[in-house]
C-alpha angles and dihedrals in degrees: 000000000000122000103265113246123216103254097241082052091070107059109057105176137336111260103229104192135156086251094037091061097044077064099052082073085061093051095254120135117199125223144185100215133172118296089226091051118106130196101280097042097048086043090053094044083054101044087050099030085058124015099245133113109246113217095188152351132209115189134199138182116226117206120222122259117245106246113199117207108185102305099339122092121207132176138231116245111266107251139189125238118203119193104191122191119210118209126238110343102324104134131191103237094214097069096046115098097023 
């Protein structure tokens, strides 16, 4: 069983994208989260976090880009996406007005 996270330790920033924001009209919120975080726990850190009922998440790992600097390549950290869907009108208030 994996080692329980705090719930504001989940979720890390808000991803503002041009895509990200075209969701937004769907009802759908995009995260960077904790790579260790799973379903239950993202959809838990939302619903407290803001006050609103999750329908669903989707979840992604992200896998670092390689940096070059001269001769030496290095690599990004791996990170993990959540796309979380909110159900009827509820709205997440950060992301209104960007």
């Amino acid at each position: 069983m994996p080692k329980e996270i705090h719930p504001y330790g989940v979720l890390l920033r808000p991803i503002i994208t041009e895509k990200s924001t075209a969701l937004t009209g769907l009802g759908k919120y995009v995260f960077e989260v904790d790579v260790r975080a799973n379903k239950n726990q993202i959809k838990e850190a939302i619903q407290l976090a803001f006050s609103v009922r999750v329908a669903e998440v989707n979840t992604m790992k992200v896998k670092g880009k390689p940096k070059r600097f001269g001769r030496k390549v290095t690599y990004r950290p791996d990170w993990k996406k959540a796309i979380v869907t909110l159900t009827g009108g509820d709205k997440i208030e950060l992301f209104e007005g960007v």
